[in-house]
Biopython code that builds the backbone (N, CA, C, O; Angstrom):
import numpy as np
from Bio.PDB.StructureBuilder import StructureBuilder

atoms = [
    (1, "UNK", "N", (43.500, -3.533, -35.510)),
    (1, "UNK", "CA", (42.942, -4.224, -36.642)),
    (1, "UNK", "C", (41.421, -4.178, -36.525)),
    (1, "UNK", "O", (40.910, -4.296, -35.412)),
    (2, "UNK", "N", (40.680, -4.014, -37.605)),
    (2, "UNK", "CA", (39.228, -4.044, -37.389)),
    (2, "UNK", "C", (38.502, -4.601, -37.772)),
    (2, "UNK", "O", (38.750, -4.711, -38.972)),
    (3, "UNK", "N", (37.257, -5.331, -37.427)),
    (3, "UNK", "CA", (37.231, -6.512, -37.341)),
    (3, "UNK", "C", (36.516, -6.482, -39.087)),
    (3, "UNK", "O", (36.236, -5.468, -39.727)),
    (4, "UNK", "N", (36.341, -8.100, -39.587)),
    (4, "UNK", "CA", (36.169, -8.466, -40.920)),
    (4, "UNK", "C", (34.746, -8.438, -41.185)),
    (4, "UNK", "O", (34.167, -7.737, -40.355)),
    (5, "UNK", "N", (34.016, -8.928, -42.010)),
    (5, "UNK", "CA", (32.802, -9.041, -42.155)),
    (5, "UNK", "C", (32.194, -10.009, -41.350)),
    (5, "UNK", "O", (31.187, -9.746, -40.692)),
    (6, "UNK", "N", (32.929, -11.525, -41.352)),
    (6, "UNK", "CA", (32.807, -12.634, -41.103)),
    (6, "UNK", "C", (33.015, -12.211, -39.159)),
    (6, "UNK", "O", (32.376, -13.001, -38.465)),
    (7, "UNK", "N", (33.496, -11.540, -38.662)),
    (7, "UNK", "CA", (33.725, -11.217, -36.979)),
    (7, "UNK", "C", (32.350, -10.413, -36.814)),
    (7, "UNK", "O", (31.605, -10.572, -35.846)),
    (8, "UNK", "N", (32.119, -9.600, -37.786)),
    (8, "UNK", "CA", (30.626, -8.724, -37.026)),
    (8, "UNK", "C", (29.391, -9.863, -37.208)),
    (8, "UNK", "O", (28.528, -10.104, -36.364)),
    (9, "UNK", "N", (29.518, -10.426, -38.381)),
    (9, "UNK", "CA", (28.287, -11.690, -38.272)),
    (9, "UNK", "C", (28.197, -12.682, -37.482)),
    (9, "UNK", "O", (27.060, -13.152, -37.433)),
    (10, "UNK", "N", (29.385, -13.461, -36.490)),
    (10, "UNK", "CA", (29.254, -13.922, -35.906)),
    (10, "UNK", "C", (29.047, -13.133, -34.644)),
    (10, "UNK", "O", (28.491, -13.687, -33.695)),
    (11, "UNK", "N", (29.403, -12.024, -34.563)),
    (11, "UNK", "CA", (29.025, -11.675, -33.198)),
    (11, "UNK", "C", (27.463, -10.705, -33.237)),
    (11, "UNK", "O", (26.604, -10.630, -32.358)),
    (12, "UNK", "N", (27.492, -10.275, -34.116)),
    (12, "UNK", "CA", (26.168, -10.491, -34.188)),
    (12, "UNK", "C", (25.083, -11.623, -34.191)),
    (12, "UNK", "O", (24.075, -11.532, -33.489)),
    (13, "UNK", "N", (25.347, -12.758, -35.060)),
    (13, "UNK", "CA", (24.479, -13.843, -34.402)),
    (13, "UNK", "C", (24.296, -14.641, -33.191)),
    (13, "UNK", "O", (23.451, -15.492, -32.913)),
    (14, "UNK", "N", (25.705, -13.967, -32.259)),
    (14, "UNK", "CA", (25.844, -14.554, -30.960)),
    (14, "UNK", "C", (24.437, -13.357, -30.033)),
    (14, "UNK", "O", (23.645, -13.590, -29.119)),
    (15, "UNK", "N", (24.752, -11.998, -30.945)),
    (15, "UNK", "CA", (23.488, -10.979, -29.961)),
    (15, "UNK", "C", (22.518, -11.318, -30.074)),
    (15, "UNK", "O", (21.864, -11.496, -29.047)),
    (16, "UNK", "N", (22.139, -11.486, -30.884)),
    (16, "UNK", "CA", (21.023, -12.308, -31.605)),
    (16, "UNK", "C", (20.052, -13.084, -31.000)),
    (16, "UNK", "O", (18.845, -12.972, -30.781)),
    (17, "UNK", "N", (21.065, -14.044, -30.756)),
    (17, "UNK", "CA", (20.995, -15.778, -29.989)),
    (17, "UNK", "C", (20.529, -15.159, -28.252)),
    (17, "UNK", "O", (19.513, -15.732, -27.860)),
    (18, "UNK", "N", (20.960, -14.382, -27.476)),
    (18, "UNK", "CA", (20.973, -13.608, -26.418)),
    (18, "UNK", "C", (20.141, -12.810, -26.755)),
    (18, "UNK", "O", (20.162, -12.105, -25.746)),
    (19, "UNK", "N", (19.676, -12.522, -27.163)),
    (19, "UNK", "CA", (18.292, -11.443, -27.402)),
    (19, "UNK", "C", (17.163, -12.494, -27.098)),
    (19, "UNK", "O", (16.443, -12.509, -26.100)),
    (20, "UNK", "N", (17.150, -13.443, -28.246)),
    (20, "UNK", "CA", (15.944, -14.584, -28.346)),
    (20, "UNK", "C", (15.985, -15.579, -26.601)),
    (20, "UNK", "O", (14.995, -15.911, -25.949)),
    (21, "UNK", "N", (17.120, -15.778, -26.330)),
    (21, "UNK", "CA", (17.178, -16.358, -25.076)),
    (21, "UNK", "C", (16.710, -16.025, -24.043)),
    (21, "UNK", "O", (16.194, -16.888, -23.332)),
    (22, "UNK", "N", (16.751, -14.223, -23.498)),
    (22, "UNK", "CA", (16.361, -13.688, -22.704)),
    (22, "UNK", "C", (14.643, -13.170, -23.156)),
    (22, "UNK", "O", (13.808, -12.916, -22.288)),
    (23, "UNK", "N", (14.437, -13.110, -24.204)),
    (23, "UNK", "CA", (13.362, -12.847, -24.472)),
    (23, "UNK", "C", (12.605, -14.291, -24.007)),
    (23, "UNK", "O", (11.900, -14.280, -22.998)),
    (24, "UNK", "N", (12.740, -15.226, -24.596)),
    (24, "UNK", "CA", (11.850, -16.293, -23.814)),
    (24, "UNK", "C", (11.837, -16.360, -22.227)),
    (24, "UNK", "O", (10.798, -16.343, -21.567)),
    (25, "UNK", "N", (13.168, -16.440, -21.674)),
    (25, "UNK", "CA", (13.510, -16.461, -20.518)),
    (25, "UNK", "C", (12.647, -15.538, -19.719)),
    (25, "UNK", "O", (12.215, -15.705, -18.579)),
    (26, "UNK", "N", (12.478, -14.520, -20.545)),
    (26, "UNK", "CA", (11.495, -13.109, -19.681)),
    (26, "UNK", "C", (9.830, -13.820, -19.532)),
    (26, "UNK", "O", (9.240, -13.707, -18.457)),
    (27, "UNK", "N", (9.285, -14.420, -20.519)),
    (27, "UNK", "CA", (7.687, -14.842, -20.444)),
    (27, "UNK", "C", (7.683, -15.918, -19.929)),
    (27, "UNK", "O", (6.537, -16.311, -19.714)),
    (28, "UNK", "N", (8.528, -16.657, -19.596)),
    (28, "UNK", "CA", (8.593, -18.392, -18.555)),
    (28, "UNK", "C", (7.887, -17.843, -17.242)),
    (28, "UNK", "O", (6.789, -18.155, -16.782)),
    (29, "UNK", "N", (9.188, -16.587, -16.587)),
    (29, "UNK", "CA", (8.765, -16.440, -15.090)),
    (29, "UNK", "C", (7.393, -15.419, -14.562)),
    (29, "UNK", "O", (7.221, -14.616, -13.646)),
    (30, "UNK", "N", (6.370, -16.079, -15.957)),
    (30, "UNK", "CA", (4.911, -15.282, -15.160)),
    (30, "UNK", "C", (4.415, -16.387, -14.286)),
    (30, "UNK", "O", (3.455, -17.042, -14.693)),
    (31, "UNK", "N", (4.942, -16.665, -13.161)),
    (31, "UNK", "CA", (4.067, -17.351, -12.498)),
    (31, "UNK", "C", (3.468, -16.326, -10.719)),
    (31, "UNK", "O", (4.036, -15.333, -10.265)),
    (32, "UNK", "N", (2.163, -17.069, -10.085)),
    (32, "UNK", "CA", (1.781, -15.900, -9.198)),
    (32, "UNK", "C", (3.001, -16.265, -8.281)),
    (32, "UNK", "O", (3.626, -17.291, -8.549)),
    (33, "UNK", "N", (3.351, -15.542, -7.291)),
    (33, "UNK", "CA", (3.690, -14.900, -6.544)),
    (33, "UNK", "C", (3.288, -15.252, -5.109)),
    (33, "UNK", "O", (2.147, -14.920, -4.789)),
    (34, "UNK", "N", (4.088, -15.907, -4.139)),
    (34, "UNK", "CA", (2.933, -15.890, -2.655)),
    (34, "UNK", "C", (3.430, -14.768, -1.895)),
    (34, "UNK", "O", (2.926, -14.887, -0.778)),
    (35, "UNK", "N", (4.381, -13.429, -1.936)),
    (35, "UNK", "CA", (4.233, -12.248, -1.169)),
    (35, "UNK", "C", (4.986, -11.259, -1.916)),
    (35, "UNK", "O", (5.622, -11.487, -2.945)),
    (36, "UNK", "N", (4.850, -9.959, -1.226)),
    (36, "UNK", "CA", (5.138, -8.746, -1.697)),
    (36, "UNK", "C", (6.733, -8.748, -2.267)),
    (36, "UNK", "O", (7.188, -8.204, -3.272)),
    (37, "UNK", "N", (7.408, -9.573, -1.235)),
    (37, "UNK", "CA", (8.895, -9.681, -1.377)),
    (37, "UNK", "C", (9.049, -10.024, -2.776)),
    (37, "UNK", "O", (9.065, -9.178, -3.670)),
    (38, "UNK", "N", (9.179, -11.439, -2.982)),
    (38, "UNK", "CA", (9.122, -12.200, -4.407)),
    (38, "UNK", "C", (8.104, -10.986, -5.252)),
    (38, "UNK", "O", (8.192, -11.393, -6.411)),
    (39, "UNK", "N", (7.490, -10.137, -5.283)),
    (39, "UNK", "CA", (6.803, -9.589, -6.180)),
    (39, "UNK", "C", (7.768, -8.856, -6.999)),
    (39, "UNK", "O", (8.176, -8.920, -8.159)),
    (40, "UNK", "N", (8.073, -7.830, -5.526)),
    (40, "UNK", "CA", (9.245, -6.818, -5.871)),
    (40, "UNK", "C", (10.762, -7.372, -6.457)),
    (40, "UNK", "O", (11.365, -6.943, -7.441)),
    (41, "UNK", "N", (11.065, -8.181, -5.765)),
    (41, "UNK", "CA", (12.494, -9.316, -6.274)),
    (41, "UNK", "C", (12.089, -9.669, -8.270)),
    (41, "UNK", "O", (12.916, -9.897, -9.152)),
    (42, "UNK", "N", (10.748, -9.595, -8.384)),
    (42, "UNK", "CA", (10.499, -10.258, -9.787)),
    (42, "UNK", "C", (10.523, -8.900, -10.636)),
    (42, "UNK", "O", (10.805, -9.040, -11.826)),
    (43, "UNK", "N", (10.317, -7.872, -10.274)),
    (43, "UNK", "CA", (10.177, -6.813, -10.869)),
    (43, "UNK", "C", (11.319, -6.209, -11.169)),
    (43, "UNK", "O", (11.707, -5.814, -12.269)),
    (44, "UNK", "N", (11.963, -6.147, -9.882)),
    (44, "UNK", "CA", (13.623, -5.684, -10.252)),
    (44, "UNK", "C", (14.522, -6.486, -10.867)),
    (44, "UNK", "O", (15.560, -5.939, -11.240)),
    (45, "UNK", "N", (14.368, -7.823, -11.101)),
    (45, "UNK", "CA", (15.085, -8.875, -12.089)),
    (45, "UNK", "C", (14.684, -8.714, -13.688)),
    (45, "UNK", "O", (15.440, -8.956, -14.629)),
    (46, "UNK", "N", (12.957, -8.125, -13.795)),
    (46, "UNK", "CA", (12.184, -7.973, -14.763)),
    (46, "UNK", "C", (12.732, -6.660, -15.638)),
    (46, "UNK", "O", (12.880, -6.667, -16.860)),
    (47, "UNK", "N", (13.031, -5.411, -14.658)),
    (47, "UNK", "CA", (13.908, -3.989, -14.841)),
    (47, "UNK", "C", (15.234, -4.761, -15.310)),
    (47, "UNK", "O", (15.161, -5.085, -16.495)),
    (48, "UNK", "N", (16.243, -5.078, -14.774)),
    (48, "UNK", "CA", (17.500, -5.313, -15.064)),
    (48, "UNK", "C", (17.055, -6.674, -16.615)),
    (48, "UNK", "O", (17.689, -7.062, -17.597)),
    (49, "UNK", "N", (16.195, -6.862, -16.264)),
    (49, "UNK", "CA", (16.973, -7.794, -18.095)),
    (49, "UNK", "C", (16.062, -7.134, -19.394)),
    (49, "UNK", "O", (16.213, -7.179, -20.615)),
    (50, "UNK", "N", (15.258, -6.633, -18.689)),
    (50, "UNK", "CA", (14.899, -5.323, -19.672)),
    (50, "UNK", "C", (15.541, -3.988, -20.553)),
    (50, "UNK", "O", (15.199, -3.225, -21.456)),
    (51, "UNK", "N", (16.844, -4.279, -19.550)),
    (51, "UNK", "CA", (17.861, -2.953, -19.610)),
    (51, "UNK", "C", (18.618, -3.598, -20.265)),
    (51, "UNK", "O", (19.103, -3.017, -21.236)),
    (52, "UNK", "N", (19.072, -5.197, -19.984)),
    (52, "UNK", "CA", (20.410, -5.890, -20.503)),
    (52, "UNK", "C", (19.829, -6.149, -21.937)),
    (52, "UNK", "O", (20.726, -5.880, -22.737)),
    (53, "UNK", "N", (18.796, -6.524, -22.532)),
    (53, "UNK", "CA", (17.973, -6.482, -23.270)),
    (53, "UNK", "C", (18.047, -5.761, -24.388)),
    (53, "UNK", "O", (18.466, -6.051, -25.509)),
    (54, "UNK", "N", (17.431, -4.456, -23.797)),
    (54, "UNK", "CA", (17.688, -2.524, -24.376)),
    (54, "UNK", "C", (19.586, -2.456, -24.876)),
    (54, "UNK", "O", (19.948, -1.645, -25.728)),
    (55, "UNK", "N", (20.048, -2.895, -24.565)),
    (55, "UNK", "CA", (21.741, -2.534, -24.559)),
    (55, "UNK", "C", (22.085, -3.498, -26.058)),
    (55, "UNK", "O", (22.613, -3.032, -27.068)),
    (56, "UNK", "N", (21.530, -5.252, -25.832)),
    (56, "UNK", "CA", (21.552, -6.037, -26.477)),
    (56, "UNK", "C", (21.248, -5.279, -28.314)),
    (56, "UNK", "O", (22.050, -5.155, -29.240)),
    (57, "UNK", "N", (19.879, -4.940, -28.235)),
    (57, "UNK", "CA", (19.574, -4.319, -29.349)),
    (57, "UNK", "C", (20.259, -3.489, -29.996)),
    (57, "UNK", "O", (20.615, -3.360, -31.167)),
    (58, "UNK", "N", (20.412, -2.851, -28.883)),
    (58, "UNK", "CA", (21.314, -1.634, -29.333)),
    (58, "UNK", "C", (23.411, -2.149, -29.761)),
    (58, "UNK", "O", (24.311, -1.553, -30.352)),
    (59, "UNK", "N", (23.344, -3.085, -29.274)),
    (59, "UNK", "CA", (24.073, -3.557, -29.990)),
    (59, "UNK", "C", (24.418, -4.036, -31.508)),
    (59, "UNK", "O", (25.401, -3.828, -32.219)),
    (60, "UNK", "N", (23.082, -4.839, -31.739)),
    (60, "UNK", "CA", (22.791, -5.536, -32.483)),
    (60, "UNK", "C", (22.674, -4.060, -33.524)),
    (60, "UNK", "O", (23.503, -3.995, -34.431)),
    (61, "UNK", "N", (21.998, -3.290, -33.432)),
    (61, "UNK", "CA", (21.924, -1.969, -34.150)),
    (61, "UNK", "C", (22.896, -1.776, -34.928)),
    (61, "UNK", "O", (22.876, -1.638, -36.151)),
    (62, "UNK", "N", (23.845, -1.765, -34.148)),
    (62, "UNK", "CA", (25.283, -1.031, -34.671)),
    (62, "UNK", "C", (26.340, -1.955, -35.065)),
    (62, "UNK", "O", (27.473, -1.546, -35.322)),
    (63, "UNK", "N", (25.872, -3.715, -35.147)),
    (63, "UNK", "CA", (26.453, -4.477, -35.706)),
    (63, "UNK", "C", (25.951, -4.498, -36.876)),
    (63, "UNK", "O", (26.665, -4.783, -37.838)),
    (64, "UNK", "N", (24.912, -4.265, -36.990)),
    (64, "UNK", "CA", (23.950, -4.451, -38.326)),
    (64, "UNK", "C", (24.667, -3.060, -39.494)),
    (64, "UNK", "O", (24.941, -3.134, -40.692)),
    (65, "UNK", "N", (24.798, -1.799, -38.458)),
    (65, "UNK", "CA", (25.539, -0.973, -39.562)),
    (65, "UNK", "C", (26.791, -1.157, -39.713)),
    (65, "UNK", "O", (27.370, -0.885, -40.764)),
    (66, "UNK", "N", (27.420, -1.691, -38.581)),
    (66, "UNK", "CA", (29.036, -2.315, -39.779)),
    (66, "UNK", "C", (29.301, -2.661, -40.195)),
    (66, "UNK", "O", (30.347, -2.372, -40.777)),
    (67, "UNK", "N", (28.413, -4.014, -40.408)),
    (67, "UNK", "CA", (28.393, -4.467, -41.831)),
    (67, "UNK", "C", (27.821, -4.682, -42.354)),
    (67, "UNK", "O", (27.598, -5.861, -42.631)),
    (68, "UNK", "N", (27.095, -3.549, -42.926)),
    (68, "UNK", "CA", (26.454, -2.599, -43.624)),
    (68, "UNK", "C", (27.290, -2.010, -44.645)),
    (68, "UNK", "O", (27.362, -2.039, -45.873)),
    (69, "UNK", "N", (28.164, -1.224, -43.249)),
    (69, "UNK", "CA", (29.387, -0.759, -44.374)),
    (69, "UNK", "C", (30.498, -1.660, -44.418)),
    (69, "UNK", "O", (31.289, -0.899, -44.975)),
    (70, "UNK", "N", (31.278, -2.936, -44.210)),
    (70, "UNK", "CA", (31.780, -3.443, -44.375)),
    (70, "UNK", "C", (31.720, -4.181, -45.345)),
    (70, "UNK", "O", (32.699, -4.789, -45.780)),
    (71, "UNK", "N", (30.134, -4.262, -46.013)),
    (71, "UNK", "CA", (29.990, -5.157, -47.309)),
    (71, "UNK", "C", (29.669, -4.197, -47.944)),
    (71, "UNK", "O", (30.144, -4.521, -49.033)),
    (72, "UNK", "N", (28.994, -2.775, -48.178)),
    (72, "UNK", "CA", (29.101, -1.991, -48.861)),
    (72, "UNK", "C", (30.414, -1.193, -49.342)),
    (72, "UNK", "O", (30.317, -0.287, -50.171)),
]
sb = StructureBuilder()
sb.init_structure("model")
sb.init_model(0)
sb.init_chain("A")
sb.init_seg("    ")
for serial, (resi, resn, name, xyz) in enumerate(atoms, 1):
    if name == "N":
        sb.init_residue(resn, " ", resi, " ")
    sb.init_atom(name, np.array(xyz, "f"), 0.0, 1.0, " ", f" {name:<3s}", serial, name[0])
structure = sb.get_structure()
């Protein structure tokens, strides 16, 4: 069964909601740093929700064209 108009809009406003969340979540943790460790630990947390992020959109992309064509 595939899904209705009313299933891609809510799950799209759930990507949405997770886009805006992690996006704030990303500019909170500029704070300094007292060593190299925590630098690198912030960078590779900074990479991975950058990526989860990148995926998010790209979700959101292709919710946006199904119903697109689901109401077209």
């Amino acid at each position: 069964m595939s899904p209705t108009g009313d299933d891609i809009r809510q799950d799209l406003e759930r990507v949405e909601k997770l886009i805006a969340s992690l996006s704030r979540s990303e500019s909170s943790w500029t704070e300094d740093t007292p060593d190299n460790a925590d630098a690198a630990s912030d960078l590779t947390s900074a990479a991975e929700d950058e990526a989860v992020l990148e995926q998010l959109r790209e979700r959101r992309d292709r919710l946006k064209g199904q119903l697109g064509e689901a109401d077209g």
